[in-house]
C-alpha positions as CSV (number, residue, x, y, z in Angstrom):
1,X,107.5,25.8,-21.1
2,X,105.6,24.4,-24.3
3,X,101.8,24.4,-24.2
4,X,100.6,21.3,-26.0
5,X,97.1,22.0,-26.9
6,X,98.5,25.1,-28.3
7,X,101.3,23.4,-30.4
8,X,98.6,20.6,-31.2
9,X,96.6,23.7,-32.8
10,X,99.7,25.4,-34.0
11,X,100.7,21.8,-35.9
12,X,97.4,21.1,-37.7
13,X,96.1,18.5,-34.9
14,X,92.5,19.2,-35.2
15,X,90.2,17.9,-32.1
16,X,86.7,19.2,-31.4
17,X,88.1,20.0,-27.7
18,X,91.6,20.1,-26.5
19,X,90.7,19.0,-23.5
20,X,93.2,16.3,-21.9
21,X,91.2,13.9,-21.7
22,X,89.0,14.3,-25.2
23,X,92.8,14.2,-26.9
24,X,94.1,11.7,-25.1
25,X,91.3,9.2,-25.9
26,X,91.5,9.5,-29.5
27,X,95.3,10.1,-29.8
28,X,96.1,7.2,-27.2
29,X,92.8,5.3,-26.6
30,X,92.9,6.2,-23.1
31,X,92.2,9.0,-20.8
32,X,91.9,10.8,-16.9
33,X,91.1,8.5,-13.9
34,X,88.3,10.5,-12.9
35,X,85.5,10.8,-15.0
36,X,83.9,13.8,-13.0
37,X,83.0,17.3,-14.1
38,X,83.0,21.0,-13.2
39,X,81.5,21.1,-9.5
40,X,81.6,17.2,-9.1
41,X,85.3,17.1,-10.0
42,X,86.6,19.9,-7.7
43,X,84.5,18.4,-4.9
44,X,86.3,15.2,-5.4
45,X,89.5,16.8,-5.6
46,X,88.8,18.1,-2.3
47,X,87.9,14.8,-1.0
48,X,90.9,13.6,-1.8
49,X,93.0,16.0,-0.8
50,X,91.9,15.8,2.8
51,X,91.3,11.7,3.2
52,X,93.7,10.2,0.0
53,X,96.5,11.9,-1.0
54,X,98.3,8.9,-2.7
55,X,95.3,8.7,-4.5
56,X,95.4,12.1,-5.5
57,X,99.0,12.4,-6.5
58,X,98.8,9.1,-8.6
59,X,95.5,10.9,-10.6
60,X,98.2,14.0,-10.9
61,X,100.7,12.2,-12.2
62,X,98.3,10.1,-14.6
63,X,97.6,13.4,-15.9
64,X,101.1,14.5,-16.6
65,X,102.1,11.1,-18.0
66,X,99.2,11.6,-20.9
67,X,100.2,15.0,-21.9
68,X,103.4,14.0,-22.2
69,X,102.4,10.8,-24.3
70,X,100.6,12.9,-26.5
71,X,103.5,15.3,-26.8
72,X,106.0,12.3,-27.5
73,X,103.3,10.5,-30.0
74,X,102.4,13.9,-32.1
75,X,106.2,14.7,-32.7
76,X,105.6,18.3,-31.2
77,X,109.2,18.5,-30.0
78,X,110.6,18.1,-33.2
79,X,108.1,20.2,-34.8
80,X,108.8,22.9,-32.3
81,X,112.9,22.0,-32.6
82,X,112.6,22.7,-36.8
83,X,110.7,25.8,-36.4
84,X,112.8,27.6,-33.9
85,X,115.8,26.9,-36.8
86,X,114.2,28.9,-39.3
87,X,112.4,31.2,-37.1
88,X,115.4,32.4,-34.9
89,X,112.8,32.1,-32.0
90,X,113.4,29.9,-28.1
91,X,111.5,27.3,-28.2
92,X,108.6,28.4,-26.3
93,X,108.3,31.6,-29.0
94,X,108.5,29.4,-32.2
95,X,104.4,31.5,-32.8
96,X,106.1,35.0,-33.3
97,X,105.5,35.4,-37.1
98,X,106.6,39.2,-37.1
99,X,109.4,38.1,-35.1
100,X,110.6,35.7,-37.6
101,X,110.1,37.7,-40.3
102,X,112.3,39.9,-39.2
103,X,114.5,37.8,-38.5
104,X,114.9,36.5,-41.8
105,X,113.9,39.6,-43.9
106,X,116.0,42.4,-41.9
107,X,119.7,41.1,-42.4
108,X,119.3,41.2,-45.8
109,X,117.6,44.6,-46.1
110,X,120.5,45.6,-44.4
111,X,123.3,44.1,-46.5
112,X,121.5,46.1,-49.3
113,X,122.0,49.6,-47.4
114,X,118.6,50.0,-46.4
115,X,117.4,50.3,-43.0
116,X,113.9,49.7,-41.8
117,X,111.0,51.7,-39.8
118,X,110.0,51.5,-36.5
119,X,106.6,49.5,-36.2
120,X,104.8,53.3,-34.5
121,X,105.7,54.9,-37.8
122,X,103.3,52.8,-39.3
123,X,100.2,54.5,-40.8
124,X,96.8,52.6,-39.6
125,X,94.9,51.2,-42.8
126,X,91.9,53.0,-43.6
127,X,89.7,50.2,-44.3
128,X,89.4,46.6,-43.9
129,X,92.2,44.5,-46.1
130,X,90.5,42.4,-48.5
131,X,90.2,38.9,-48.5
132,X,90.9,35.7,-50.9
133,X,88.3,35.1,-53.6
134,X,85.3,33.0,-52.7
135,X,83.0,32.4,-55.8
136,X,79.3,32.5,-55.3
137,X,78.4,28.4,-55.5
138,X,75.5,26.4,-56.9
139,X,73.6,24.7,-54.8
140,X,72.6,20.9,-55.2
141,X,73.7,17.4,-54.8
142,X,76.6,15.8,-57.6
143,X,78.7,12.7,-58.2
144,X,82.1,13.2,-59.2
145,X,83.5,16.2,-58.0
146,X,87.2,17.4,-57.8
147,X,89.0,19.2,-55.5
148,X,91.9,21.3,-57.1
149,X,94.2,23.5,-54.9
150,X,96.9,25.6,-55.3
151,X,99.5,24.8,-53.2
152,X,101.2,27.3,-50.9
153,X,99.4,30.1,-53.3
154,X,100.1,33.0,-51.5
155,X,104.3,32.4,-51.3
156,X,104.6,31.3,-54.4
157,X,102.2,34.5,-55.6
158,X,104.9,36.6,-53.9
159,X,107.6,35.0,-55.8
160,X,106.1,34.9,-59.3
161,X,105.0,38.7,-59.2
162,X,108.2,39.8,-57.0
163,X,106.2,41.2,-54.1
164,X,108.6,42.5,-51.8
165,X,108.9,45.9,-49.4
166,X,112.0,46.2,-50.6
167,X,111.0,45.9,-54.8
168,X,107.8,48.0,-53.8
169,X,110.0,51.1,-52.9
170,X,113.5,50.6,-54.6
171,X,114.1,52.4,-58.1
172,X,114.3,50.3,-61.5
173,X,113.1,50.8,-64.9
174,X,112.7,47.1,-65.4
175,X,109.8,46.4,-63.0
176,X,106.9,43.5,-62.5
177,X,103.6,44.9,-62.7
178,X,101.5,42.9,-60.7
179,X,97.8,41.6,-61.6
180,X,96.5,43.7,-59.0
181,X,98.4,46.6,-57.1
182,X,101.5,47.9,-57.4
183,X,104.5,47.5,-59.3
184,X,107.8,46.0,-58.0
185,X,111.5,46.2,-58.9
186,X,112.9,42.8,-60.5
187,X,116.3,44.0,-58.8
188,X,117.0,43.6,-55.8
189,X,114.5,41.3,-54.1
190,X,114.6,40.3,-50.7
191,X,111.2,38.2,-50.1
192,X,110.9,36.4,-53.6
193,X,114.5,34.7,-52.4
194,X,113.5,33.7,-49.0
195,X,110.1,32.2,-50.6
196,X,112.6,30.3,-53.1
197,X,115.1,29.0,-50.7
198,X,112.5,27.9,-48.3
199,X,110.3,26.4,-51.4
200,X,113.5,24.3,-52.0
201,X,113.8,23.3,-48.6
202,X,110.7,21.8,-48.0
203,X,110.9,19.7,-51.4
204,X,114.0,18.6,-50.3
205,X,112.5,17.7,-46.3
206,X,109.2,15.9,-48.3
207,X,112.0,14.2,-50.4
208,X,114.1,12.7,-47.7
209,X,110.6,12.0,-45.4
210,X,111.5,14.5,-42.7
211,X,108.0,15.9,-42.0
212,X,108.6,18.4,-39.0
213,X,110.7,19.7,-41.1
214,X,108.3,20.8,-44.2
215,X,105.6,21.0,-41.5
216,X,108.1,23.9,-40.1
217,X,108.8,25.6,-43.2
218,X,104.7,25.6,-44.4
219,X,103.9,27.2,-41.5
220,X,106.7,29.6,-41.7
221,X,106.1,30.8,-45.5
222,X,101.9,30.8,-44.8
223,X,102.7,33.3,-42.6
224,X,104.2,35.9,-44.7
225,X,100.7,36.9,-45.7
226,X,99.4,37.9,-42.6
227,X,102.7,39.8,-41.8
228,X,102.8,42.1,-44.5
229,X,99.1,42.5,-43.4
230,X,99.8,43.3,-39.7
231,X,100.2,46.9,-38.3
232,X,102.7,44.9,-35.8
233,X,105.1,44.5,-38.7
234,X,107.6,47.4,-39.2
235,X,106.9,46.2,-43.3
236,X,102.9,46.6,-42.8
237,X,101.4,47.7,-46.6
238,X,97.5,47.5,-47.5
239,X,99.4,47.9,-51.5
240,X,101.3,44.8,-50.5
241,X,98.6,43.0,-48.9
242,X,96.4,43.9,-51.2
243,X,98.9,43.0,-54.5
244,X,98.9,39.3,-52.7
245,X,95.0,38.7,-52.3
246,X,94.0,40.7,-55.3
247,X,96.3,38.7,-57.2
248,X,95.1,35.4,-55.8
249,X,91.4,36.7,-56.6
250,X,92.9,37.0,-60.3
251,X,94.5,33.3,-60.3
252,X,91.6,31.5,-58.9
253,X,89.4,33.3,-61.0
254,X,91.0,33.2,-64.0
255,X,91.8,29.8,-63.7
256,X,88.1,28.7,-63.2
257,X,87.0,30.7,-66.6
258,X,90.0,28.4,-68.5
259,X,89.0,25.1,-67.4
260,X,85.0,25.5,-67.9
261,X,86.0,27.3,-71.5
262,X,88.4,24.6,-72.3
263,X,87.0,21.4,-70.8
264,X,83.2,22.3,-70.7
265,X,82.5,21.2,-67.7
266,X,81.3,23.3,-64.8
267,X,83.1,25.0,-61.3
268,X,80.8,25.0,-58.6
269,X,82.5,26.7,-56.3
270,X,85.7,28.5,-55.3
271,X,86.9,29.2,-52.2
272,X,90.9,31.6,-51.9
273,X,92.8,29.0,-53.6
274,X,90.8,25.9,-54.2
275,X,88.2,25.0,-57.0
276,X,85.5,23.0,-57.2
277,X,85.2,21.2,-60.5
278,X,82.0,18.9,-61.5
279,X,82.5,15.9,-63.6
280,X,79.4,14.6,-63.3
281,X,78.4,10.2,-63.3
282,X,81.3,8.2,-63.9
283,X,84.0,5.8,-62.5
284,X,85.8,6.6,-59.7
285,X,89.2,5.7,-61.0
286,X,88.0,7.6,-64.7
287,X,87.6,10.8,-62.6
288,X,90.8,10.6,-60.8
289,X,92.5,10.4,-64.2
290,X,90.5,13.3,-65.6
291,X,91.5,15.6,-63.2
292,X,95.3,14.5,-63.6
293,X,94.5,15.4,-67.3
294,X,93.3,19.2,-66.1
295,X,95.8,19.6,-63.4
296,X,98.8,19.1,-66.1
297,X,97.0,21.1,-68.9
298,X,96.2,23.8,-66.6
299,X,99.6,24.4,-65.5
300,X,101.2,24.6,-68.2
301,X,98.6,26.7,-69.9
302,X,99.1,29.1,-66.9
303,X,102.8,29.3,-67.3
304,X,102.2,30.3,-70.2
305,X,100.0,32.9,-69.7
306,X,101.7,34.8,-67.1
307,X,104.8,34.4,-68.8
308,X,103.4,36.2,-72.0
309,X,101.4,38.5,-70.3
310,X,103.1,39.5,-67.2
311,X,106.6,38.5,-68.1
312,X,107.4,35.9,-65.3
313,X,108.2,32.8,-64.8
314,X,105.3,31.0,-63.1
315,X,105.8,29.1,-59.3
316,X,102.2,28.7,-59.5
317,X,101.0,24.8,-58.8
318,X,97.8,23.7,-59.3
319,X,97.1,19.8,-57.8
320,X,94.6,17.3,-57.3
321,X,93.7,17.6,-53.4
322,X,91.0,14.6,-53.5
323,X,88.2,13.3,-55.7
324,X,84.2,13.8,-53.6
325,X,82.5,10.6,-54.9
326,X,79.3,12.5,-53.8
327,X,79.2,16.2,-53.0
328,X,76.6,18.9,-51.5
329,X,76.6,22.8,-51.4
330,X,73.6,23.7,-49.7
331,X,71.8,26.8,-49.7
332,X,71.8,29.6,-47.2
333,X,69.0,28.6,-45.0
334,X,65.8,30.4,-46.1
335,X,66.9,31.1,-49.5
336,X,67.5,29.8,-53.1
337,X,71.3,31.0,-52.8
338,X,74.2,28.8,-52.7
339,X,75.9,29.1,-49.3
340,X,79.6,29.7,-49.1
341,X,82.0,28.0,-46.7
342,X,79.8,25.3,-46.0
343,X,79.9,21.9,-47.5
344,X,79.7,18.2,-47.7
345,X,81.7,16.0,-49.6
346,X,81.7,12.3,-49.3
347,X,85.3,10.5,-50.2
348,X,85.0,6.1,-51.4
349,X,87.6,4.2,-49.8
350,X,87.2,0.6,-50.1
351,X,83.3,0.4,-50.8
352,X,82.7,2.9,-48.0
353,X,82.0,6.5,-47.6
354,X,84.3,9.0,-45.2
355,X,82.5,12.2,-45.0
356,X,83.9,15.8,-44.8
357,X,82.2,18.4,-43.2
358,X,83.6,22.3,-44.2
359,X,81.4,24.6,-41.8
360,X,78.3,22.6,-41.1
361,X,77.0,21.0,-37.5
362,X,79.3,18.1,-37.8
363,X,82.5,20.5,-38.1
364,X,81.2,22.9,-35.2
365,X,81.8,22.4,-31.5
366,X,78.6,23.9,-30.9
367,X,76.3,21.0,-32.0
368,X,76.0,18.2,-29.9
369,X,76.6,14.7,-30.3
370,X,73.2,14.0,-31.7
371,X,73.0,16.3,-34.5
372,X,76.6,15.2,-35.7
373,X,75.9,11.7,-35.7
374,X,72.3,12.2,-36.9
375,X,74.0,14.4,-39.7
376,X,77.0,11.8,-40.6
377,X,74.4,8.4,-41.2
378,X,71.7,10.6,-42.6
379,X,74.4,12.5,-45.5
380,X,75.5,9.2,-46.5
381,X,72.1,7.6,-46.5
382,X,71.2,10.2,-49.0
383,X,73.9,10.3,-50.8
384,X,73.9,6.4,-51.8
385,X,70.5,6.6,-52.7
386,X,68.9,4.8,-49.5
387,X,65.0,5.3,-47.9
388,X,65.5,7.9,-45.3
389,X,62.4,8.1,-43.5
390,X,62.8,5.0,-41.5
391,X,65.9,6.4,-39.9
392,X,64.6,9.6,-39.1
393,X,60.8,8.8,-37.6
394,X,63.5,5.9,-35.5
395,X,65.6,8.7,-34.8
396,X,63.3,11.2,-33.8
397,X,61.3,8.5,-31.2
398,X,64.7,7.6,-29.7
399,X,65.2,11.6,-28.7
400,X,61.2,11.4,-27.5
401,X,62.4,8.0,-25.2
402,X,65.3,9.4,-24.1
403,X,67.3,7.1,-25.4
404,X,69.8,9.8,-26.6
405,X,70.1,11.7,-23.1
406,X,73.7,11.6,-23.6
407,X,74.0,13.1,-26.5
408,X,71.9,16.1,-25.9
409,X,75.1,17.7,-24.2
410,X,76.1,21.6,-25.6
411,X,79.2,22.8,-25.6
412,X,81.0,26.5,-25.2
413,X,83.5,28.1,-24.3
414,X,83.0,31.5,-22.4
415,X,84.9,34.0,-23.8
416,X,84.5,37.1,-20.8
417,X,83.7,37.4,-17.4
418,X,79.9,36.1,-17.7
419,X,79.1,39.7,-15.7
420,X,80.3,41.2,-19.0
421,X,77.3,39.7,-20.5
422,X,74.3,41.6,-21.3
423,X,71.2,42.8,-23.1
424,X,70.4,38.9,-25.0
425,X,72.0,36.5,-22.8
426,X,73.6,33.1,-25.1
427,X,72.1,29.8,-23.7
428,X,75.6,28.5,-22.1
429,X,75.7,32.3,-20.1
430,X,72.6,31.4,-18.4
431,X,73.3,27.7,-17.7
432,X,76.8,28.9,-16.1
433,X,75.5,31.5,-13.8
434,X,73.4,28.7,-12.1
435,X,77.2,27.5,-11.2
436,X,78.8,28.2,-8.0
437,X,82.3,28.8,-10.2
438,X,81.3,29.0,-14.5
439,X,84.2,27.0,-16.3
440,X,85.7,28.6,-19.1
441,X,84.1,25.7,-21.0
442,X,80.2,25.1,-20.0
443,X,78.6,22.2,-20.9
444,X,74.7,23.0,-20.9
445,X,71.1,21.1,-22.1
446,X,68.2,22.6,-22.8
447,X,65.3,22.0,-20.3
448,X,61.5,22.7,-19.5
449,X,62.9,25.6,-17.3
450,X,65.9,26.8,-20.1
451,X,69.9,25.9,-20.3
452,X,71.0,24.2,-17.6
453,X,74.2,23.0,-16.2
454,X,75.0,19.3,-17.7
455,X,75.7,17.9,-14.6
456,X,73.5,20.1,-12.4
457,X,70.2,19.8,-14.3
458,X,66.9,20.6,-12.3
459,X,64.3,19.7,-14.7
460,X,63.5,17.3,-17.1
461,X,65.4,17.6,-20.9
462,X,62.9,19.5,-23.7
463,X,63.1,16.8,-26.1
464,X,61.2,19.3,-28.6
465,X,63.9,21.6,-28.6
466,X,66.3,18.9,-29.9
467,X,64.1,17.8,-32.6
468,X,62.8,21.4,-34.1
469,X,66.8,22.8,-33.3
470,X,69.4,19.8,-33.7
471,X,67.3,17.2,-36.1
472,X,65.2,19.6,-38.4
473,X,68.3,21.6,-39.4
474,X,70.3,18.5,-40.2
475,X,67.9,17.1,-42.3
476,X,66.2,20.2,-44.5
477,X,69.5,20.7,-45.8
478,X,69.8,17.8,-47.5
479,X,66.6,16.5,-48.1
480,X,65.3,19.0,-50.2
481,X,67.2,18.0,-53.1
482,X,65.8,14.3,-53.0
483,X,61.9,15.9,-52.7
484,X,61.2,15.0,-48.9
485,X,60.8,17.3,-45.9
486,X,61.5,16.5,-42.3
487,X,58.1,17.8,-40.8
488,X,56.0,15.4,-43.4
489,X,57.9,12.5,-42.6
490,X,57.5,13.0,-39.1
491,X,54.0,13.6,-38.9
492,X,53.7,10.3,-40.2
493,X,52.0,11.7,-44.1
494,X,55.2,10.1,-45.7
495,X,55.4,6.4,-47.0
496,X,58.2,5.0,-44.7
497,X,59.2,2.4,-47.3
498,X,59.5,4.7,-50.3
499,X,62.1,5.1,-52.5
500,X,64.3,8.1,-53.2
């Protein structure tokens, strides 16, 4: 039995909700014959049930024909197929990454005359693993930014340095002393290989355009981290786990000290294996040929670096991920500080903006419809230099009319029994226990009277609530750095046909 929301997941499909129907009408541009929710829906599935069952069995089988479309049109058969190869797992176990670990790393181990622990033996860590590097950032609004990453950095980390259970434990005199950590023997290794053969693999599957393939084999090698830092895995070692991060600390920020001492320009944030680098005003097509220029120079400067100072041969890759025509980094909210994990960065195709969101309302499920859209046209308002008061005082009246009724919807999932909740009880809590039967997934608006059921509402919406909790947000983190404020504009104190 395969599970597609959790292979969509598993595969890098990513959807706000994995909901049948959400999925289905963007994957397919079509959806469920019954447009009904929660209470409504099961009370119409009950109607049916007792006056139309034809009717009901062709809404069942509508159902099963679009997951199966979906299945068919996102190739998860074959991605499933290629991953059970390399992962020794049954199709329906391809997720076991301990599992497939083992089942690549323990025949080898074996043929070397070692054998290995049992997964009880394994001492607890004493403290929490540490994580990838994340630099603090500088707040503000640029043009020109790049987006370097380095790919797979974790495998190939383990096959530059050596890191291996085995090479942690054998004896050698000729060892690899790793940035960060411990040591590890340059004969025998057991993981280094396996990183090497499948590295060559998935060149080889990008090569010949067999995606499920590489797709496999990514997925596969990313793992290896989170093995070695499992207490389910018989090879569970904070020195190992912590030889991988710490060294990726040392790459990333090593790396960013080389390119702002060799290029003078500035990295404005850092996040595990990607960098943020500010070019500044400029041509689009100038800046993607820049960062070609610090992409090639970089590499081979770190080759040579770890070469001389660590004695290995570099698997390191540093690439151009994508060129931010515009980019923010606010600040954490109430402070002068650079947040971290949150960003906007705005991407020129053909005289248009596409924006990403990393951690803000429009990449959360738990911001509704208005603040995402509100967000999207107000970001790229800004960021071409375009009055923005109009839009918002418009905005804000349509909320007041109730003109945006339907996108005042919240969304979240429940994630215990909702009798397991207590002391401060979350808004979607108290708008399920007015529910006969609370979904795992409530959708809720905020009323007069507090969080109500969606479809079940007793009382009329608090527009106020939207516009101090979805709006305000939205727009004080961006409008700042242009020298307006939300509550001034809104009051009506602020020319509505000034420029930025």
């Amino acid at each position: 039995v395969l599970d597609v929301p959790i292979m969509l997941r598993t595969y890098y499909h990513t959807y706000e909700s994995y909901a049948l129907d959400y999925v289905a009408s963007r994957m397919l541009g079509k959806g469920k014959t019954m447009a009904r929710k929660g209470e409504a829906k099961i009370a119409e599935i009950d109607r049916l049930f007792a006056v139309d069952k034809p009717a009901l069995a062709a809404y069942n089988l509508n159902d099963a024909v679009l997951t199966l479309e979906i299945f068919e049109q996102a190739g998860l058969l074959a991605d499933a197929v290629e991953r059970s190869k390399h992962s020794g797992h049954l199709l329906d176990r391809v997720g076991g990454s301990v599992a497939a670990f083992d089942y690549l790393y323990l025949p080898r181990l074996h043929r070397e005359g070692y054998v290995a622990g049992e997964v009880a033996d394994i001492p607890r860590p004493s403290t929490a693993l540490p994580g990838g590097y994340v630099m603090d950032s500088k707040p503000g609004i640029y043009e020109n930014v790049l987006l370097l990453d380095f790919k797979s950095l974790y495998p190939t980390i383990i096959k530059t340095f050596l890191i291996d259970p085995l090479g942690c434990v054998a004896p050698a005199d000729n060892r690899v002393q790793a940035p960060v950590g411990p040591s590890f023997a340059r004969s025998p290794t057991l993981l280094p290989h396996i990183i090497a053969e499948l590295l060559e693999a998935r060149a080889q599957a990008k090569a010949t355009g067999n995606q499920p393939l590489s797709q496999a084999i990514k997925i596969l090698m990313n793992s290896f981290y989170g093995v070695l830092g499992s207490t389910g895995c018989r090879f569970f070692s904070e020195e190992l786990a912590g030889a991988i991060t710490g060294t990726g600390r040392y790459i990333l920020r090593t790396t960013c000290e080389h390119i702002e001492r060799t290029t003078g320009l500035s990295v404005i944030y850092g996040d595990t294996d990607s960098l943020f680098v500010l070019l500044g005003p400029g041509r689009q097509d100038t800046a993607v040929r820049r960062g070609g220029e610090i992409v090639l120079e970089t590499n081979g400067w770190l080759s040579g670096h770890l070469r001389s100072r660590y004695a290995v041969e570099s698997a390191l890759e540093l690439e151009q991920e994508c060129h931010f025509r515009y980019f923010l980094m606010p600040t954490i909210r109430g402070s002068t500080q650079g947040s971290k994990k949150r960003y906007c960065g705005a991407i020129e195709r053909d005289g248009r903006l596409e924006l990403r969101f990393k951690g803000m309302e429009s990449a959360r499920s738990d911001w509704t419809e208005l603040a995402k859209e509100f967000q999207n046209e107000l970001y790229c308002k800004v960021f071409e230099r375009k009055p923005v008061e109009e839009y918002i005082v418009r905005m804000v009246e349509e909320v007041k009319q109730g003109k945006m009724d339907d996108k005042l919807v919240y969304r979240k999932h429940l994630r215990k029994p909702i009798a397991q909740y207590t002391g401060s009880v979350p808004p979607h809590v108290q708008a399920a226990r007015l529910l006969p039967t609370p979904p795992r997934v409530v959708y809720y608006v905020i009323t007069r009277e507090g969080p109500q059921p969606a479809n079940n509402r007793s009382s009329s919406l608090d527009y106020e609530h939207y516009i101090d909790c979805q709006l305000r947000p939205v727009a004080d983190s961006v409008l700042e750095w242009v020298g307006l404020d939300f509550d001034t504009i809104v009051s009506g104190q602020q020319d509505l046909f000034g420029q930025l």
